[in-house]
Each structure stands twice: as structure tokens, then as C-alpha cells.
ZADRENTI-948081 format. One record per atom (N, C-alpha, C, O): residue in three letters; x, y, z. Coordinates in steps of 0.1 Angstrom, whole numbers, padded with zeros to 4 digits, always signed. Layout:
! ZADRENTI-948081
alaXYZ
...
! end
This chain:
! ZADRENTI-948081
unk-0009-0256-0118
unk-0001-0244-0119
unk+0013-0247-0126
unk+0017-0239-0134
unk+0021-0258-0123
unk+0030-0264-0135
unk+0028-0266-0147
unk+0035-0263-0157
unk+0018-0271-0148
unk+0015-0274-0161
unk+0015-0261-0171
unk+0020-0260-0183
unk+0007-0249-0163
unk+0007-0236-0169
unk+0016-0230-0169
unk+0018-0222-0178
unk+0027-0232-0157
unk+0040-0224-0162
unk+0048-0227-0176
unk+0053-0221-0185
unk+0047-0243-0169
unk+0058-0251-0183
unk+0053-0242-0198
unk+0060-0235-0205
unk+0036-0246-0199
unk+0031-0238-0208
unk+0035-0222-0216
unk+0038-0219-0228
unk+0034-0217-0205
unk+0041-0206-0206
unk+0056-0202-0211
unk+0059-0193-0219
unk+0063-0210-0205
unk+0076-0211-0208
unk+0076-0214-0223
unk+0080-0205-0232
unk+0072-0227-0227
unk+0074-0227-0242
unk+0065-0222-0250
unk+0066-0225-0262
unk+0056-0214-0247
unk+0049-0200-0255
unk+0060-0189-0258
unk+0062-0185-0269
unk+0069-0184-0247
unk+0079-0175-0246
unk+0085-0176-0255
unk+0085-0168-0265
unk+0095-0192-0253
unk+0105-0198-0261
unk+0101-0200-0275
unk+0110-0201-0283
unk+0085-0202-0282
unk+0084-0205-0294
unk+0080-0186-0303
unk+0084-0183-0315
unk+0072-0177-0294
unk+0067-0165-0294
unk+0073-0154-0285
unk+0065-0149-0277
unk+0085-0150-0286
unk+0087-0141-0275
unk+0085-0126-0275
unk+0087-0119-0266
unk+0079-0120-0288
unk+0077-0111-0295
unk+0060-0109-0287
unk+0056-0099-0281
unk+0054-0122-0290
unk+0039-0118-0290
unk+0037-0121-0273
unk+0030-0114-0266
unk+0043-0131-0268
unk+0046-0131-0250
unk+0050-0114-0244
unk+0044-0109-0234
unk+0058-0110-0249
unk+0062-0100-0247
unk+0053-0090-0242
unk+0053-0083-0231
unk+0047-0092-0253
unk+0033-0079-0259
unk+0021-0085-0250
unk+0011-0079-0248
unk+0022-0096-0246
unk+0010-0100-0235
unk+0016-0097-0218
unk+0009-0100-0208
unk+0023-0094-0218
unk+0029-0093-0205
unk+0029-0079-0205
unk+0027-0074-0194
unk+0029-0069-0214
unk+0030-0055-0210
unk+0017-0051-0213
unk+0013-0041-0208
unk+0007-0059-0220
unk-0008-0055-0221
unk-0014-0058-0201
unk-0022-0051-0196
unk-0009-0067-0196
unk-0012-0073-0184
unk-0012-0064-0174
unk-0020-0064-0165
unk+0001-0056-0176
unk+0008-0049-0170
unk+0003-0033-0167
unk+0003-0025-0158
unk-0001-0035-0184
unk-0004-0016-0187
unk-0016-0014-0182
unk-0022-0003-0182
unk-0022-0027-0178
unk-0042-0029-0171
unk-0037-0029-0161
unk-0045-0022-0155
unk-0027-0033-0151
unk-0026-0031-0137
unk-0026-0016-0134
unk-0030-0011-0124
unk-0020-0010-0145
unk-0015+0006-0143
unk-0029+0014-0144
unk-0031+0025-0139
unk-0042+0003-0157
unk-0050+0017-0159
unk-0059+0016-0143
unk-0068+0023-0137
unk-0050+0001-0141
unk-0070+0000-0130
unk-0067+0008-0115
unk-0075+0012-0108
unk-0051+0008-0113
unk-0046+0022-0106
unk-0051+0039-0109
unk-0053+0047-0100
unk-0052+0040-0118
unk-0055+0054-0122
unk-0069+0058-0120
unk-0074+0069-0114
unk-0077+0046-0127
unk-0095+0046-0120
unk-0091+0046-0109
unk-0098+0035-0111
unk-0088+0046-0099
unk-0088+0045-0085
unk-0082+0059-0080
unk-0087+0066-0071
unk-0071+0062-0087
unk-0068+0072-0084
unk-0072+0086-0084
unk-0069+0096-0078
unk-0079+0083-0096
unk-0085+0097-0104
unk-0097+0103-0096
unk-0099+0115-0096
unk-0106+0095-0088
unk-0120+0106-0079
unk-0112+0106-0064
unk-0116+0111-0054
unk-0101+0100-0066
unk-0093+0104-0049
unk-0092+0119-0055
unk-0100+0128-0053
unk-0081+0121-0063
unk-0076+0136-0065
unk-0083+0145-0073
unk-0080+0157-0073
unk-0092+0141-0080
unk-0107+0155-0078
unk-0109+0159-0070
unk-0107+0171-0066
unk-0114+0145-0061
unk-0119+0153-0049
unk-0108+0160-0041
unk-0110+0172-0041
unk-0100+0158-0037
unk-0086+0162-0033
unk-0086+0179-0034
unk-0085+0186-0024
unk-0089+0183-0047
unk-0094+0195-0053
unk-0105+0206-0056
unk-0107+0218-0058
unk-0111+0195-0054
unk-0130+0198-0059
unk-0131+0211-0050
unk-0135+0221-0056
unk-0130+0211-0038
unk-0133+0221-0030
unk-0126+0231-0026
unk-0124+0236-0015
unk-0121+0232-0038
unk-0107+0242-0035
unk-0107+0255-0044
unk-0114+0252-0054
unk-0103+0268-0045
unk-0107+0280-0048
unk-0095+0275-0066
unk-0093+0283-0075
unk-0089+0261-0065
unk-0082+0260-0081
unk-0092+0257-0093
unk-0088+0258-0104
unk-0106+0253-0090
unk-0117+0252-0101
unk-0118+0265-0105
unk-0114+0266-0117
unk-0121+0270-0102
unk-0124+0284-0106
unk-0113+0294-0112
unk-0116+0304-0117
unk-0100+0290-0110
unk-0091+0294-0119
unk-0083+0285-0130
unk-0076+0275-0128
unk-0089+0293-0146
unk-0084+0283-0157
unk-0070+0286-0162
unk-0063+0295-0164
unk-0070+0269-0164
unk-0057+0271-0177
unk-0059+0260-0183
unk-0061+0248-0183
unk-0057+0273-0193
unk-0057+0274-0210
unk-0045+0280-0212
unk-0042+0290-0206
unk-0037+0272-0225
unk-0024+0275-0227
unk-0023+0265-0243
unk-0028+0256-0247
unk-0014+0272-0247
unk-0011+0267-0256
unk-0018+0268-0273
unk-0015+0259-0281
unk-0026+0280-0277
unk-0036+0279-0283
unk-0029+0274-0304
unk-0019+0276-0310
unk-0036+0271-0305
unk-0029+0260-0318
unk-0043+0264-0328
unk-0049+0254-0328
unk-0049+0272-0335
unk-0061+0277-0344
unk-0071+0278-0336
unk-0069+0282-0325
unk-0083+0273-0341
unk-0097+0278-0332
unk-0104+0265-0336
unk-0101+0256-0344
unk-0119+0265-0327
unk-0128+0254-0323
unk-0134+0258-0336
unk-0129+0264-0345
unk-0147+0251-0336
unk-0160+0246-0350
unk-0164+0259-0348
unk-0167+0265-0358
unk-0163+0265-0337
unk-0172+0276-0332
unk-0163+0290-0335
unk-0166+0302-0336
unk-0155+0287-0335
unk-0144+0301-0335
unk-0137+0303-0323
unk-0129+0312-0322
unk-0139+0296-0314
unk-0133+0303-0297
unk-0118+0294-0303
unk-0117+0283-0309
unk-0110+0301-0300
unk-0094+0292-0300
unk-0093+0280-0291
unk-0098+0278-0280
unk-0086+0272-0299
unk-0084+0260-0296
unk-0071+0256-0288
unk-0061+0253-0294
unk-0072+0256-0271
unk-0057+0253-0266
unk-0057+0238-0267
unk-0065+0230-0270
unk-0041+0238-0263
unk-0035+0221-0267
unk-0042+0220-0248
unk-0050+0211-0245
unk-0038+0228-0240
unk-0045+0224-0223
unk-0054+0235-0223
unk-0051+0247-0226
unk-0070+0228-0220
unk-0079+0240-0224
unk-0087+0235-0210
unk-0095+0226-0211
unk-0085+0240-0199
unk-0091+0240-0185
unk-0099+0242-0183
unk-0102+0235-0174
unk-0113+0254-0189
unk-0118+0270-0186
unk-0118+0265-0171
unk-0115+0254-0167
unk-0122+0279-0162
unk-0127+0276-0150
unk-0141+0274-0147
unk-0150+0278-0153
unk-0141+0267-0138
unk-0158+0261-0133
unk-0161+0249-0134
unk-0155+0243-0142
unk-0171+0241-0127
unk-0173+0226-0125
unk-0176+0221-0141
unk-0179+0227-0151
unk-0174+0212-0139
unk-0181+0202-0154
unk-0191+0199-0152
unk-0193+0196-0140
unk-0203+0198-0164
unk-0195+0203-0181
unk-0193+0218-0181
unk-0182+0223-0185
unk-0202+0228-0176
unk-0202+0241-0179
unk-0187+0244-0180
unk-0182+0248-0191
unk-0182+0243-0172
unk-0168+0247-0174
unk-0156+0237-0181
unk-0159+0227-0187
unk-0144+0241-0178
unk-0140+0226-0179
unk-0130+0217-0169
unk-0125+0206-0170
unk-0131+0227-0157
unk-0127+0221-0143
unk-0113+0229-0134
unk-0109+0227-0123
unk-0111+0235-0143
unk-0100+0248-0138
unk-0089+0241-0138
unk-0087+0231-0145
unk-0081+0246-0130
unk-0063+0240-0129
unk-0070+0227-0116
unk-0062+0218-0115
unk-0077+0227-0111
unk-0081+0217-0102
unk-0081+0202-0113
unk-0074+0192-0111
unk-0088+0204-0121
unk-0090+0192-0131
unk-0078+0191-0136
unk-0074+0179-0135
unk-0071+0198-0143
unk-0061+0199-0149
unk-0048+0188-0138
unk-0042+0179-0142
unk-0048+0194-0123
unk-0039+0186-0114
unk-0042+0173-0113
unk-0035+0163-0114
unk-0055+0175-0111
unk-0061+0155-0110
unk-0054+0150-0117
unk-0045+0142-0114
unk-0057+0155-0130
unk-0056+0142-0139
unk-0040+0143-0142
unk-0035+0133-0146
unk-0033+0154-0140
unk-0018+0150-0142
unk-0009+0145-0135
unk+0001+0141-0139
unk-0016+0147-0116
unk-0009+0138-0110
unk-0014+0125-0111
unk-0005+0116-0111
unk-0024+0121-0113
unk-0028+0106-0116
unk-0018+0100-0125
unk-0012+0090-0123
unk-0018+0107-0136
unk-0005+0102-0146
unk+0005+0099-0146
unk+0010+0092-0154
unk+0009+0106-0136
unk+0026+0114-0131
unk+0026+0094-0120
unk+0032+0084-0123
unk+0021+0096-0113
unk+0020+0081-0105
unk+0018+0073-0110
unk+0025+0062-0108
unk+0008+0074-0119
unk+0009+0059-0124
unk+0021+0054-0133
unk+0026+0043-0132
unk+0024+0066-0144
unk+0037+0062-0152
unk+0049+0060-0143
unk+0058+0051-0146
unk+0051+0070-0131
unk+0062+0063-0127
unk+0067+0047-0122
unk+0078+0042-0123
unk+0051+0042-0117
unk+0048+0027-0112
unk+0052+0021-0124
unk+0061+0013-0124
unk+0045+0025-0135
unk+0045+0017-0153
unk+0058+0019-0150
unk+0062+0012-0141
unk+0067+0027-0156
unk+0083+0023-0157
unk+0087+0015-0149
unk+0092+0005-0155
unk+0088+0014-0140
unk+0095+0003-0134
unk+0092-0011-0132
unk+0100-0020-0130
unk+0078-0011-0131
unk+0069-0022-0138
unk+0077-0029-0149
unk+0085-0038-0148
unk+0073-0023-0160
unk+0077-0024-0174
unk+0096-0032-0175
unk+0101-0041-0180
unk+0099-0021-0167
unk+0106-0024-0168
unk+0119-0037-0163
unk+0130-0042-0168
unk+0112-0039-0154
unk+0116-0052-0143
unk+0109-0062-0148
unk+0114-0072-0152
unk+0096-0061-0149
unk+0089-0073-0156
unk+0089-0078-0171
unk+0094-0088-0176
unk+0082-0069-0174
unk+0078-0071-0195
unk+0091-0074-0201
unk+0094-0084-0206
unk+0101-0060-0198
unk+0113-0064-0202
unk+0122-0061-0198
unk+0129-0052-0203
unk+0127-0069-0187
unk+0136-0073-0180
unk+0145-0067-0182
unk+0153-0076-0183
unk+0153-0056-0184
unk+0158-0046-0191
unk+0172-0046-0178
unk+0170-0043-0166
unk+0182-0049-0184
unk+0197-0045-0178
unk+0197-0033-0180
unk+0201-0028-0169
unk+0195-0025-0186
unk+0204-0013-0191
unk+0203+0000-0180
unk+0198+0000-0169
unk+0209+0009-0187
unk+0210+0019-0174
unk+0200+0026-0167
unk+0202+0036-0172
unk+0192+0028-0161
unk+0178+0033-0155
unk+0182+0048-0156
unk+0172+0053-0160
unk+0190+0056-0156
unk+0193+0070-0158
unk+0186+0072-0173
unk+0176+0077-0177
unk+0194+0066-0178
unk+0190+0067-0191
unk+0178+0066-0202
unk+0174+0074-0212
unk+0172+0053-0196
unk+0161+0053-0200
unk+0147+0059-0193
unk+0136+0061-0198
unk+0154+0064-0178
unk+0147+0072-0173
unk+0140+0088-0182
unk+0129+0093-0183
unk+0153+0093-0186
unk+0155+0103-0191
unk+0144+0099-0209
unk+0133+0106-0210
unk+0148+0090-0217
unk+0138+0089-0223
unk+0127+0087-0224
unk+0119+0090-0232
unk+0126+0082-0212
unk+0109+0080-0208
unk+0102+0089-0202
unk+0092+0086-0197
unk+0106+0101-0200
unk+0105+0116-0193
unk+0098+0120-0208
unk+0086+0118-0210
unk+0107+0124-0218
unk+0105+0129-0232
unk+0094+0121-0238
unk+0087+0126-0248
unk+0092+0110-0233
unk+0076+0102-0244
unk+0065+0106-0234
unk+0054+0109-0237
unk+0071+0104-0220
unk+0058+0113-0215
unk+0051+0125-0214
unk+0039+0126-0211
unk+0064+0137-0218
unk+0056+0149-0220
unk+0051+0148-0231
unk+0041+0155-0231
unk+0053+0142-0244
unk+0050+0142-0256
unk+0039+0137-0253
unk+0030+0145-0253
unk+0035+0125-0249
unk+0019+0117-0245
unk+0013+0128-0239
unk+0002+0132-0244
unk+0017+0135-0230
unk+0010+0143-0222
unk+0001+0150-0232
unk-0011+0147-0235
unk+0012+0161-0238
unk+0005+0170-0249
unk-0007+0162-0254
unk-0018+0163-0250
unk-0002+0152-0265
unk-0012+0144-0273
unk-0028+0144-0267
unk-0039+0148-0271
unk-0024+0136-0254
unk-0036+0136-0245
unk-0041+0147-0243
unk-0054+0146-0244
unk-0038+0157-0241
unk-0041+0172-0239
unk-0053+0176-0246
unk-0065+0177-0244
unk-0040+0179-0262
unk-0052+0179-0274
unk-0063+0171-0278
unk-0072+0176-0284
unk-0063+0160-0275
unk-0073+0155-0280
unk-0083+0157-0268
unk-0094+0160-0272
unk-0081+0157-0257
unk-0093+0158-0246
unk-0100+0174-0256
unk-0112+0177-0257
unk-0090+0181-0259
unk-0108+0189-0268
unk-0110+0184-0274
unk-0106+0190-0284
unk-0114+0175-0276
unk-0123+0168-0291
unk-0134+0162-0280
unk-0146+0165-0282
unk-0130+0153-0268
unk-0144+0145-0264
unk-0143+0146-0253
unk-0147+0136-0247
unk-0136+0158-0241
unk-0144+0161-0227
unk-0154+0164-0225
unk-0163+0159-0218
unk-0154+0178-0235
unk-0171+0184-0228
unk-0182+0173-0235
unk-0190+0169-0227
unk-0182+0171-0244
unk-0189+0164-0248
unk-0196+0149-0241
unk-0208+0146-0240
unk-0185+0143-0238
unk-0187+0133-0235
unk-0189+0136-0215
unk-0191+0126-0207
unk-0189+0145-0212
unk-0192+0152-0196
unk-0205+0155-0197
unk-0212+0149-0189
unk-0212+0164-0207
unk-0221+0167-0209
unk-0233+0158-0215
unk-0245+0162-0215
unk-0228+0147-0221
unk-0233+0133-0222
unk-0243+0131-0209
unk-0255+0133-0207
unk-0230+0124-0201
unk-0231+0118-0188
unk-0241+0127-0179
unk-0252+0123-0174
unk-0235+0139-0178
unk-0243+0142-0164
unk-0256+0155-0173
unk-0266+0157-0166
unk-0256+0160-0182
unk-0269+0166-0184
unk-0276+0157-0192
unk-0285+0150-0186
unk-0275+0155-0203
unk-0284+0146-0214
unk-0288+0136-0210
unk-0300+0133-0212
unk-0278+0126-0202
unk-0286+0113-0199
unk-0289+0119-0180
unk-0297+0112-0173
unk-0283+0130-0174
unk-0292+0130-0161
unk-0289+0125-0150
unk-0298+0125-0142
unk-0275+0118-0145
unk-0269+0107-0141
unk-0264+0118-0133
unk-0266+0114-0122
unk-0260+0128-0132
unk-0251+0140-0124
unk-0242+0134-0113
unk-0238+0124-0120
unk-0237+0132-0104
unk-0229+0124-0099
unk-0221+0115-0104
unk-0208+0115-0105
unk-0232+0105-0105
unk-0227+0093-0110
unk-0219+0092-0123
unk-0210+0084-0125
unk-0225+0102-0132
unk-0226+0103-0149
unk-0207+0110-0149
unk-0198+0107-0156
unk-0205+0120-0139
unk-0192+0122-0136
unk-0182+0115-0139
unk-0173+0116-0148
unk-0185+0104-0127
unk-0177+0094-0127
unk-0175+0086-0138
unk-0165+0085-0145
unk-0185+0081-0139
unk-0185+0076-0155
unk-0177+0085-0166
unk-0167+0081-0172
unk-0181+0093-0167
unk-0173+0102-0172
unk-0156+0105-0170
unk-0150+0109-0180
unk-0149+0102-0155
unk-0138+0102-0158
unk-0130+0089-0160
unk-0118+0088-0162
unk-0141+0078-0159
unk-0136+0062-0167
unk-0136+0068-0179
unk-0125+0071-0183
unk-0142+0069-0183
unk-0142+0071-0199
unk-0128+0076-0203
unk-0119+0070-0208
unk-0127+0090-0198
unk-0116+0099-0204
unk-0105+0094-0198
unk-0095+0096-0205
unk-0103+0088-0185
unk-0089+0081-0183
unk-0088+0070-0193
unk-0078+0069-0201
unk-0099+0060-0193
unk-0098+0049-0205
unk-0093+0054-0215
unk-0085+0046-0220
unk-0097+0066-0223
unk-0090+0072-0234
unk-0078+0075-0234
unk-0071+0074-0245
unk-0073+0080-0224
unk-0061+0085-0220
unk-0049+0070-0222
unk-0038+0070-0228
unk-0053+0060-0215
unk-0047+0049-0212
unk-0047+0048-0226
unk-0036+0048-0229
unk-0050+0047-0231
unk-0053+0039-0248
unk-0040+0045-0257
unk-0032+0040-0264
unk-0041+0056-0254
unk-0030+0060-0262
unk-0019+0060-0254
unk-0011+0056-0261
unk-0015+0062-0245
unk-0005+0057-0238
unk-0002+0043-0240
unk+0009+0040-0243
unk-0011+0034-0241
unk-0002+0024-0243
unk+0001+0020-0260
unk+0012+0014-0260
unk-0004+0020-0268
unk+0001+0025-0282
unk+0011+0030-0282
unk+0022+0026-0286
unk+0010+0039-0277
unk+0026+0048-0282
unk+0038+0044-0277
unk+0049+0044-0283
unk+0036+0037-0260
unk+0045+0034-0251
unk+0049+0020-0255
unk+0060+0017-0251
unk+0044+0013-0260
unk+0051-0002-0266
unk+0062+0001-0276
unk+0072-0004-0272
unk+0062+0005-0283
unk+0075+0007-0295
unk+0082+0014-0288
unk+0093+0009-0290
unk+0084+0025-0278
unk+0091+0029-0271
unk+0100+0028-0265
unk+0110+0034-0264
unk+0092+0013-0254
unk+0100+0006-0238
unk+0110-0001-0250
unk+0122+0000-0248
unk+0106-0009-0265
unk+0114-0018-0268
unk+0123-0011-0275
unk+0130-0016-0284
unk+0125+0003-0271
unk+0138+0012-0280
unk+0148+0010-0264
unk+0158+0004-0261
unk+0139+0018-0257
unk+0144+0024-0245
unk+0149+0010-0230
unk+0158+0012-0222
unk+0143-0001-0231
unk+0144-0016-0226
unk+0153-0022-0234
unk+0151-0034-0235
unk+0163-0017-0242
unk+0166-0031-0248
unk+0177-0039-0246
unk+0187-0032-0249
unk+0180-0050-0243
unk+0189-0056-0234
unk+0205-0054-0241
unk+0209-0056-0253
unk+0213-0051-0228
unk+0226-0049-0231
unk+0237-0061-0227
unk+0241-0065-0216
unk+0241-0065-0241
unk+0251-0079-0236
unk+0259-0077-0225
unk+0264-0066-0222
unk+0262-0091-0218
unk+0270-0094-0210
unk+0266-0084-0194
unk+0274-0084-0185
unk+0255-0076-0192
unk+0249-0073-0178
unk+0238-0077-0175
unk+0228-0078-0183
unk+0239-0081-0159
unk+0229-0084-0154
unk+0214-0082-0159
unk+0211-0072-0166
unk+0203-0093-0156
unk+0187-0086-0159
unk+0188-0078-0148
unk+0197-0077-0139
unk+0174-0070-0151
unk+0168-0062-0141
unk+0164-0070-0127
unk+0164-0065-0116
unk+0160-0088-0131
unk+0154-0089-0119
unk+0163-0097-0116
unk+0159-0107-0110
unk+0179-0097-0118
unk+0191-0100-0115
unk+0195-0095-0108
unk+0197-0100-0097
unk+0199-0083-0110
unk+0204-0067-0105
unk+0194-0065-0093
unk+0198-0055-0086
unk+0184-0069-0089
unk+0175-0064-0080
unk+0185-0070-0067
unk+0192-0064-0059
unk+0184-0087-0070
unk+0191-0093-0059
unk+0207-0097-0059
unk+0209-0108-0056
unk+0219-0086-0062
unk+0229-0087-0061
unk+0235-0075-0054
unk+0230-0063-0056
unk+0246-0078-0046
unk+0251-0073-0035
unk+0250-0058-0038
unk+0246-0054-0048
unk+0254-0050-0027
unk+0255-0037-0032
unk+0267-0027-0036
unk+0269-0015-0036
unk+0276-0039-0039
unk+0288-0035-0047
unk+0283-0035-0059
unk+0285-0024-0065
unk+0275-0045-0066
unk+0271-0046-0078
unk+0267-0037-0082
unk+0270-0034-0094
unk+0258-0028-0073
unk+0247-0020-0080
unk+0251-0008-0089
unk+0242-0004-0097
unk+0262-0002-0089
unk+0264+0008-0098
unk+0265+0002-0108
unk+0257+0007-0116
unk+0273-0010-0115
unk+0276-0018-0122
unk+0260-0016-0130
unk+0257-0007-0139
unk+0252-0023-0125
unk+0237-0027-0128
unk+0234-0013-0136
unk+0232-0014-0149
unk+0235-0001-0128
unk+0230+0011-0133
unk+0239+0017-0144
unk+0234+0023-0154
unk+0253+0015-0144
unk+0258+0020-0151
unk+0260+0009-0168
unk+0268+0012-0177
unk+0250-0003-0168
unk+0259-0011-0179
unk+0247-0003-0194
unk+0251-0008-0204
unk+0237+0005-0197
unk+0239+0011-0208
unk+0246+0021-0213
unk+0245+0023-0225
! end
């Protein structure tokens, strides 16, 4: 275990750029393998609730292959695939997000990069990349929900099971672009401010310190 740290240490010290980027890859897999966990808790949470059956659809931006308009959040109401899971689906999957990103920032930010700077602040930017992610994710889930729902539980027959599979898949998708987008980001929004505390400095200093801590970006 020394020998691996030491290791480690002068990987950092020779690559801290690509250490960096392995430590938030590490990180952003702790976060996705929360979300698979989290995601058939709050279906179900829903599933049986009179919110499947009421859709939202919002946002409409031209139209499908087919002609039906194309929303950026396109819900319809009714189980999956036939439908596309009402505001029930739509909640799952955005409180799953909502939790796991909050965990990711602070993650990210204590760990990967160690980040002094003000948590207000970068809180606030990291609010604005996540409604932007959100959308993105939005839109593109019309391109391969029903499809890839319709995959799983009619064509291949799996019904249950094929579900589930099904919402690995589309969280896995989800995560993917979240973490693309979110690396260039933390190192805008993380980036260390001379002469204040790290983050995992500031964790363990008195509680006179702490405004100090919050206030040095």
C-alpha cells in the first residue's frame, strides 16, 4: 500500500493534468453507480401514482421523422414504451440527478480538485451547467428512449427485466454526457485561489476560519 501511494504521488507530481482526470473519472463512476441505484427506487416511488398518466411535454423545438412535434422534455403519458412515462418518469429521473449532482459537487470538489475557492460561487455556476446538461439530456432522450425501451421490453420480450435494463442504458447515457461536459467546467469553476486554504484544509480548521474558507474566491 506504500509502495502504491509513493507511486501515486510521483504520477501526480510528474502528470497532474492526467492524475487529475483519473481521479474525477473515479469519482464520476462513484456518482453513476449511485444513480443505477437510485433510479428503480424513484420509479417505483412513482409508478403507482395517478403522475404516469399525466404528460409533460414542453418545450417543442420542430417536429419528429413522423411529423408529431418534437419537445426538448417529451413525457407523453402512460407506462413505457407505449407511452413515455408521464411527469412520474420525468421526476425519477430528475430527482436522481438532482442527488447525485449535488453529491458530484462536493465530491469533485473536495477531492479531484481540491478547490479553495468560494462554494457560493461555484455553487451558483454549477447550478447553470446543470440546467444546461439537463436540457441537453432532455433532447437527446428523444432520439433513443422509446426506442431503446421498446428494444428491451417488446422486441427482445424481457418486459420487466428489459425495463430495467433499459433505465441502465439511458442513465448510462445520461452520465456520459454529464461527465464530458462537466470536466472542462469543475476546472473553470475549481480553480485554485492563491494564498487560501484547500478544501480539505478548510474542512479541518476552526470555526473562526470558516467564513474565510467560503469567502476566499
Amino acid at each position: 500500500m506504500k509502495r502504491l501511494a509513493t507511486a501515486w504521488a510521483g504520477f501526480k507530481e510528474n502528470r497532474p493534468g492526467l492524475a487529475q482526470f483519473l481521479v474525477f473519472f473515479m469519482v464520476s463512476n462513484g456518482v453513476t453507480l449511485l444513480q443505477l441505484a437510485l433510479m428503480p427506487a424513484m420509479k417505483a416511488l412513482f409508478a403507482h401514482t395517478t403522475l404516469i398518466n399525466q404528460s409533460f411535454q414542453h418545450w417543442p423545438v420542430g417536429h419528429d421523422v413522423d411529423g408529431s412535434p418534437y419537445y426538448i422534455f417529451d413525457y407523453a403519458a402512460g407506462a413505457l414504451p407505449e407511452g413515455g412515462g408521464g411527469l412520474a418518469y420525468f421526476l425519477a429521473v430528475e430527482i436522481t440527478l438532482l442527488i447525485a449532482q449535488v453529491i458530484n459537487f462536493f465530491a469533485q470538489r473536495n477531492i479531484t480538485f481540491r478547490s479553495n475557492g468560494s462554494v457560493a460561487k461555484a455553487a451558483l455556476w454549477y447550478l447553470v451547467a446543470y440546467l444546461v446538461i439537463t436540457i441537453l439530456a432532455a433532447a437527446l432522450q428523444g432520439w433513443y428512449k422509446a426506442p431503446i425501451y421498446g428494444l428491451f421490453i417488446d422486441t427482445w420480450g424481457w418486459g420487466a427485466q428489459g425495463e430495467v435494463a433499459a433505465d441502465v442504458i439511458t442513465m448510462l447515457i445520461n452520465s456520459a454526457v454529464s461527465f464530458w461536459v462537466f470536466f472542462p467546467i469543475f476546472r473553470v469553476i475549481f480553480r485554485p485561489v492563491p494564498d487560501a486554504p484547500l478544501a480539505s484544509e478548510a474542512g479541518t480548521a476552526g470555526a473562526d476560519q470558516l467564513p474565510a474558507a467560503v469567502d476566499g474566491g
